[in-house]
TORSE-313835 format. One line per field, with one value per residue: x, y, z of N, C-alpha, C in turn; residue number from 0. Coordinates in nm, 4 decimals. Layout:
# TORSE-313835
nxx c(X	...)
nyy c(Y	...)
nzz c(Z	...)
caxx c(X	...)
cayy c(Y	...)
cazz c(Z	...)
cxx c(X	...)
cyy c(Y	...)
czz c(Z	...)
nr c(NUM	...)
# end
This chain:
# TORSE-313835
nxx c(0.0844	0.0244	0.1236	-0.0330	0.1199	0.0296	0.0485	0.0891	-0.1634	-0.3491	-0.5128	-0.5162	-0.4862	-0.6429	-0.4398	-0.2235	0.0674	0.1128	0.2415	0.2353	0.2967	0.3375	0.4443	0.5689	0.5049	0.6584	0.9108	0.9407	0.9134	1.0045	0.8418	0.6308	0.2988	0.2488	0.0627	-0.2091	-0.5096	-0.8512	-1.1045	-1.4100	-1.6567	-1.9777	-1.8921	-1.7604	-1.4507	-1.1513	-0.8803	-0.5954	-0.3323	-0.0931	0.2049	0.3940	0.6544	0.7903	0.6283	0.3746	0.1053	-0.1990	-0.4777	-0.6740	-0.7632	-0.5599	-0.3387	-0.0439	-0.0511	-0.0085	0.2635	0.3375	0.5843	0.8683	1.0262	1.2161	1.3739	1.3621	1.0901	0.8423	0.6352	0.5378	0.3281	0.3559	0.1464	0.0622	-0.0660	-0.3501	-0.6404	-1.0059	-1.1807	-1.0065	-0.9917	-1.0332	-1.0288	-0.7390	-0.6010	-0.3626	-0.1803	-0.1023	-0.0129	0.0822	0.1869	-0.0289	-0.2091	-0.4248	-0.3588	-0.3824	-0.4036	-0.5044	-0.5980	-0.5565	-0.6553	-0.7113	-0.8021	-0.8722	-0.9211	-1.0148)
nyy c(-0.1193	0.2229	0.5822	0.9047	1.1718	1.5254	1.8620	2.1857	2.3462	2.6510	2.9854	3.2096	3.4929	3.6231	3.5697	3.5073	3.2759	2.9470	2.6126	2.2962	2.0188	1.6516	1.3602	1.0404	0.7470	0.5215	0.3905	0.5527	0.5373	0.6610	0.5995	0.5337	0.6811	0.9855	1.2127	1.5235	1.5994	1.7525	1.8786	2.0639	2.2363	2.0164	1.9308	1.7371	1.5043	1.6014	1.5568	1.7413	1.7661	1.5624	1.3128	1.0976	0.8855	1.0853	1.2297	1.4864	1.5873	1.8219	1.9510	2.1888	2.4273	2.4865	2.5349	2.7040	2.8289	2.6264	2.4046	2.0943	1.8880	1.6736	1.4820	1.1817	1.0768	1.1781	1.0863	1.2788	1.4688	1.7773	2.0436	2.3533	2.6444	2.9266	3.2291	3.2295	3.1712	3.2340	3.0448	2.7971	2.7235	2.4716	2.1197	1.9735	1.6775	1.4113	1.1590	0.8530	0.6294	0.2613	-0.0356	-0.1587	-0.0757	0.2640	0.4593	0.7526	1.0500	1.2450	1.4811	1.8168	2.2046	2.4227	2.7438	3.0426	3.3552	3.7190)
nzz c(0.0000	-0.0703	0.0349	-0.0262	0.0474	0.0629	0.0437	0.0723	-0.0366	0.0459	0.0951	-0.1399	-0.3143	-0.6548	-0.9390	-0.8149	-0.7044	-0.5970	-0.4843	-0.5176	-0.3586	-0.2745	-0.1787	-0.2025	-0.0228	-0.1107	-0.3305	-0.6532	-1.0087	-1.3521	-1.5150	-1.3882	-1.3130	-1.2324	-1.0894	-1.0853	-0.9319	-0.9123	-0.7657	-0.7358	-0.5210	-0.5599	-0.8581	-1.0267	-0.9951	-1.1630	-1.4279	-1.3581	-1.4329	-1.5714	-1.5328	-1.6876	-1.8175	-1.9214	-2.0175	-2.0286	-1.9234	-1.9506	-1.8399	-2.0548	-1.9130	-1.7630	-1.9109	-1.9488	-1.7266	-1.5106	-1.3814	-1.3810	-1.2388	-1.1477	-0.8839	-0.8633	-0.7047	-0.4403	-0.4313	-0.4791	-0.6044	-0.8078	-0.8134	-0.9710	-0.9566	-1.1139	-1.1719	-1.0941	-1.0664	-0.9501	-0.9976	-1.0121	-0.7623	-0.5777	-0.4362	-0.4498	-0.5250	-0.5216	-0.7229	-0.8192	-1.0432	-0.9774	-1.0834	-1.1810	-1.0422	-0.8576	-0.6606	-0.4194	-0.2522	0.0418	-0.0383	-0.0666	0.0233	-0.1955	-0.2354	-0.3972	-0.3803	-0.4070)
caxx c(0.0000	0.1192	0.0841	0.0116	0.0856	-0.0191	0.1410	0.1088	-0.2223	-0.3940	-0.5797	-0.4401	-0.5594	-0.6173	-0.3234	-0.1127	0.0659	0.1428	0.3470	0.1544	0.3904	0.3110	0.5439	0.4836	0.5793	0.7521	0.9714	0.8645	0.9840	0.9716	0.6932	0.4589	0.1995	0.1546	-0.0066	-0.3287	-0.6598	-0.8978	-1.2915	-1.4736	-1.7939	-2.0993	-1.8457	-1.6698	-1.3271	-1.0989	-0.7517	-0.5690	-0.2204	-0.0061	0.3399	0.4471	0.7762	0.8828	0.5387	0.3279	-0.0482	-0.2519	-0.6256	-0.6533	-0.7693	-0.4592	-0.2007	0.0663	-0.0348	0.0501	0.3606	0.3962	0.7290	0.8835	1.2192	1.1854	1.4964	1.2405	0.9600	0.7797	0.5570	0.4810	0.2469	0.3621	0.0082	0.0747	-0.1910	-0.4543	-0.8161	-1.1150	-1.2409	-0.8980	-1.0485	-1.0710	-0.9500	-0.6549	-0.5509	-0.2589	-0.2280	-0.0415	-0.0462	0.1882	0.1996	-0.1743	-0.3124	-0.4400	-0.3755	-0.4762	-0.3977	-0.6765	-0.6669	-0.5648	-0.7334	-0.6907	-0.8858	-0.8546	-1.0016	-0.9492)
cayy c(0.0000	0.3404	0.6571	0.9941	1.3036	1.6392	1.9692	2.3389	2.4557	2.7619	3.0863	3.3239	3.6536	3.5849	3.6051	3.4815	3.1140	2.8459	2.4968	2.1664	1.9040	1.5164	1.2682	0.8871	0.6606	0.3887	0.4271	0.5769	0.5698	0.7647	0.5057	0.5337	0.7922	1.0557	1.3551	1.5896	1.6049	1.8415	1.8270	2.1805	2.1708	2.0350	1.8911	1.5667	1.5068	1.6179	1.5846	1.8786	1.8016	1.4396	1.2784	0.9884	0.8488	1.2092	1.3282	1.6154	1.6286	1.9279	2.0481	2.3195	2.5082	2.5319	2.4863	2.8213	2.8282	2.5220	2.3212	1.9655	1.8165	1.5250	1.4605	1.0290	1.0220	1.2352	1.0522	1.3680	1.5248	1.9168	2.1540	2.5199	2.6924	3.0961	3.3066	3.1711	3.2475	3.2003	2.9010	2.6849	2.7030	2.3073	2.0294	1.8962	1.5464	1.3107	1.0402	0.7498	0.4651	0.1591	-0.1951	-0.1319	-0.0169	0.3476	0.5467	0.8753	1.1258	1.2981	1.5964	1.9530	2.2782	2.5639	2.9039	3.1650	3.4850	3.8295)
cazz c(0.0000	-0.0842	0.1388	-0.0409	0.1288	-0.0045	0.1279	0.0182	-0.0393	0.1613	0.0686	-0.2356	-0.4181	-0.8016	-0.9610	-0.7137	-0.7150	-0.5367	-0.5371	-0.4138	-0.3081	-0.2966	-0.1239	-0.2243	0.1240	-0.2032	-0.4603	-0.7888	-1.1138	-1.4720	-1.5711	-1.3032	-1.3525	-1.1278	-1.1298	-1.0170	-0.9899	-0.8583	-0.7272	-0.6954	-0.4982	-0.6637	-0.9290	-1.0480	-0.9943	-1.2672	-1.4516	-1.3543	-1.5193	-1.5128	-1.5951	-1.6751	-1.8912	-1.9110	-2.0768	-1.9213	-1.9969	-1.8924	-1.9035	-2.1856	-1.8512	-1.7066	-2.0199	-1.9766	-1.6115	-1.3925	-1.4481	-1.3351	-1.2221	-1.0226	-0.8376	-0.8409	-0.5913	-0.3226	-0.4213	-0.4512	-0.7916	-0.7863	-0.9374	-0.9813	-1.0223	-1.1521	-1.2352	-0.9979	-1.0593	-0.8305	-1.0640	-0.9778	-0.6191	-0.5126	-0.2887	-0.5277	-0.4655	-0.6065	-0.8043	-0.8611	-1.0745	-0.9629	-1.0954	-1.2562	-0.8921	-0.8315	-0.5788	-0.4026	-0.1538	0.1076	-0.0850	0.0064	0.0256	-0.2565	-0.2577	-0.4797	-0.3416	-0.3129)
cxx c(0.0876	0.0372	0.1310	0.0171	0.1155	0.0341	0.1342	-0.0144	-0.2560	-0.4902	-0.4741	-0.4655	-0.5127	-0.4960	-0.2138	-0.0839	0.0986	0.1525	0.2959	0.2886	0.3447	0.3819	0.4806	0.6077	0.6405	0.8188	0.9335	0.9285	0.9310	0.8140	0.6064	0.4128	0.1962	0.1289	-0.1009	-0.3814	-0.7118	-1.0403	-1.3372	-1.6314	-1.9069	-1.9955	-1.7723	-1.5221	-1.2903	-0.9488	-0.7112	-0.4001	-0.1031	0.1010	0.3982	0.6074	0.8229	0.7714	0.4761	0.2068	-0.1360	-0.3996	-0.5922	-0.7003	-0.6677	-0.3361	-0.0942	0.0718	0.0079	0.1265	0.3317	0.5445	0.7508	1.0111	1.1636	1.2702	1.4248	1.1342	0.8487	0.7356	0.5354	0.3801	0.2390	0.1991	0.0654	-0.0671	-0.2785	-0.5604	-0.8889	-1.1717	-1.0945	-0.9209	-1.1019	-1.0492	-0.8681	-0.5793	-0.4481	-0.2297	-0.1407	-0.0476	0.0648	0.1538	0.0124	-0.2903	-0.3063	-0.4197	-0.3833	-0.4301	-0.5138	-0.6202	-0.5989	-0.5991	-0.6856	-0.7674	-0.8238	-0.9443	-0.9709	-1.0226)
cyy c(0.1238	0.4349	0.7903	1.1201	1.4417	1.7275	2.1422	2.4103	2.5427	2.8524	3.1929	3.3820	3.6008	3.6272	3.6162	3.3357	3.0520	2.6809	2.3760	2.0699	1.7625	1.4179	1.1090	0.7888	0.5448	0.4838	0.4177	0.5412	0.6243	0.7015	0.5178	0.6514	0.8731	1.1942	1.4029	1.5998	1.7038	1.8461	1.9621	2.1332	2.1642	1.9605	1.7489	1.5980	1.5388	1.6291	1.7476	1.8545	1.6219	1.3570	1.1362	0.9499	0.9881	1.3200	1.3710	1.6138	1.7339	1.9506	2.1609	2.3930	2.5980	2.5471	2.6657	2.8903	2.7633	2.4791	2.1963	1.9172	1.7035	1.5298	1.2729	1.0326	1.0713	1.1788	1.1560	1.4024	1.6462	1.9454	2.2988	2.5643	2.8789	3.1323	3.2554	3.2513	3.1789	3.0789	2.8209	2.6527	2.5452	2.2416	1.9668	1.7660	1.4889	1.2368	0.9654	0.6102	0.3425	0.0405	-0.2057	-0.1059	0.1458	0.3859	0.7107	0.9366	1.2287	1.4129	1.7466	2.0962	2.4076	2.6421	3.0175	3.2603	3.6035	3.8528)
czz c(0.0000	0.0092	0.0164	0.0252	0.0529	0.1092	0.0349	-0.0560	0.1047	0.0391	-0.0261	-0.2887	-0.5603	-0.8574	-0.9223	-0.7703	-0.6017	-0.5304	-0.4371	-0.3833	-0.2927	-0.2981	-0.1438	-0.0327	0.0410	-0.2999	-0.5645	-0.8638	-1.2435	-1.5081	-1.4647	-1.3204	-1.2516	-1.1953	-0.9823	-1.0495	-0.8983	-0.8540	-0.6631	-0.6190	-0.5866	-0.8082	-0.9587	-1.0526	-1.1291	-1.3417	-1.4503	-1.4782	-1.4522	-1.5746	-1.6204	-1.8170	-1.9555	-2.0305	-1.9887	-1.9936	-1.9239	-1.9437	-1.9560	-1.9988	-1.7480	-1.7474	-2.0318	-1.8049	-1.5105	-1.5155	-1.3509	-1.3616	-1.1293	-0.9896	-0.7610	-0.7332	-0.4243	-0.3071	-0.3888	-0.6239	-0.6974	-0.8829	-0.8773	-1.0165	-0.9828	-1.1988	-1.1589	-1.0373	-1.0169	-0.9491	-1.0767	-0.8450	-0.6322	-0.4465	-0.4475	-0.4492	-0.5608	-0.6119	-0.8309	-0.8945	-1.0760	-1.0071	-1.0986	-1.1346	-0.8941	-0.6972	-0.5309	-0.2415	-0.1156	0.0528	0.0002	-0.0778	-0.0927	-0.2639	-0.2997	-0.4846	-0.2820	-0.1700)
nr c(0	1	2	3	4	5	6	7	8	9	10	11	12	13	14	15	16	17	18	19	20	21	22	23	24	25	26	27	28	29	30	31	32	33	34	35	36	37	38	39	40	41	42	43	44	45	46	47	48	49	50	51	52	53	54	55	56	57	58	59	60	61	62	63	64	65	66	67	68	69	70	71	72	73	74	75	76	77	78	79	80	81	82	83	84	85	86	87	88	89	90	91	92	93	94	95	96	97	98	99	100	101	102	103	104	105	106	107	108	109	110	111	112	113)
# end
């Protein structure tokens, strides 16, 4: 069983950023999938942006704004989010796919509001 832990949202005025963090408790590698997702209220979960064998896929909603990255030797994935606007406001969670099992971290808090 894997353990994800999520780290670095809070509260930020539009047009501000900020850098999620996502520690896996195993060792990753280029091939396993990770990424982010994101669940507004009243909404369905949703691909926010995810990496695997050294590709980067992004919702057109966030494509020149968030970056996704990884450091495998940390066992950690990021997501830079710039430009922030009050509709990126969600609980973002992260994702990893190992040895054809999903997994999932409880989620942490973003708000985007002046």
């Amino acid at each position: 069983q894997v353990q994800l832990v999520e780290s670095g949202g809070g509260l930020v005025q539009p047009g501000g950023s900020l850098r999620l963090s996502c520690a896996a408790s195993q060792s990753i590698s280029s091939m396993n999938t990770m990424g982010w997702y994101r669940q507004a209220p009243g909404t369905e979960r949703e691909l926010v942006a995810i990496t695997d064998n050294g590709r980067e896929t992004y919702t057109e909603s966030v494509k020149g704004r968030f970056t996704i990255s990884r450091d495998n030797a940390k066992k950690t994935v990021y997501l830079q989010m710039s430009s922030l606007k009050p509709e990126d406001t969600a609980v973002y969670y992260c994702y990893l796919r190992k040895f054809y099992r999903d997994y999932w971290g409880q989620g942490t808090q973003v708000t985007v509001s002046s």
